[in-house]
C-alpha positions in Angstrom: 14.8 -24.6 -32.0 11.3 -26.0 -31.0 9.3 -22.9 -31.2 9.7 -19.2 -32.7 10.8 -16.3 -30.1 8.6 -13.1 -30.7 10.2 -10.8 -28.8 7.9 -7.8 -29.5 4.8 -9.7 -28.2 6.9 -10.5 -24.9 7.7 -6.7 -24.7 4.4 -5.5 -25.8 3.0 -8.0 -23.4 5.4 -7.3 -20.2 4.7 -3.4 -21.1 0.9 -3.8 -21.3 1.0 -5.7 -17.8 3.5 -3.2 -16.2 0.4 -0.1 -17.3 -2.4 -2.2 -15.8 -0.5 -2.7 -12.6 0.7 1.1 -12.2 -3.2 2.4 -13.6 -4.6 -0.1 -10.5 -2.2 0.4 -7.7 -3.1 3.7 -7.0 -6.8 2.6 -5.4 -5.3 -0.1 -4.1 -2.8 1.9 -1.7 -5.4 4.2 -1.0 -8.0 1.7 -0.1 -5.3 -0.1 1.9 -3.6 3.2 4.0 -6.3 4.8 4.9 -9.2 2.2 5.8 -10.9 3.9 9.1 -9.0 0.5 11.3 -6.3 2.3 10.4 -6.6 5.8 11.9 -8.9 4.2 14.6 -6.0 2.6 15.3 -3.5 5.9 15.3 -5.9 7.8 17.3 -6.0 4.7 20.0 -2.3 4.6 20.1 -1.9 8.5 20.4 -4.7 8.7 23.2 -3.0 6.1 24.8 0.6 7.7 24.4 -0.6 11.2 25.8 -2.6 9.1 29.3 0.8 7.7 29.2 3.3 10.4 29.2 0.4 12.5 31.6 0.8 9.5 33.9 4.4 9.7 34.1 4.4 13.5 34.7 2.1 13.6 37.3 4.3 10.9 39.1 
């Protein structure tokens, strides 16, 4: 066998990684869902759905 397996520093490794990932996407998905293109967006689309259906009824 060329080198020495140390499976504790793999799982002690893989778990560290695993808390840093879960402690930072929290921000992340924040930062990411509710960025003001994003509900500038959902407002445009709404306005746009209500001219929409007040066009159709008027028809």
């Amino acid at each position: 066998m060329p080198h020495r397996t140390r499976p504790m520093t793999a799982l002690l490794l893989f778990t560290g990684l695993n808390a840093v990932l879960v402690t930072t996407i929290t921000p992340v998905y924040d930062f990411v869902c509710f960025l003001p293109y994003w509900e500038r967006r959902r407002e445009r689309r709404r306005l746009e759905r209500e001219a929409l259906a007040n066009r159709s009824q008027s028809s």
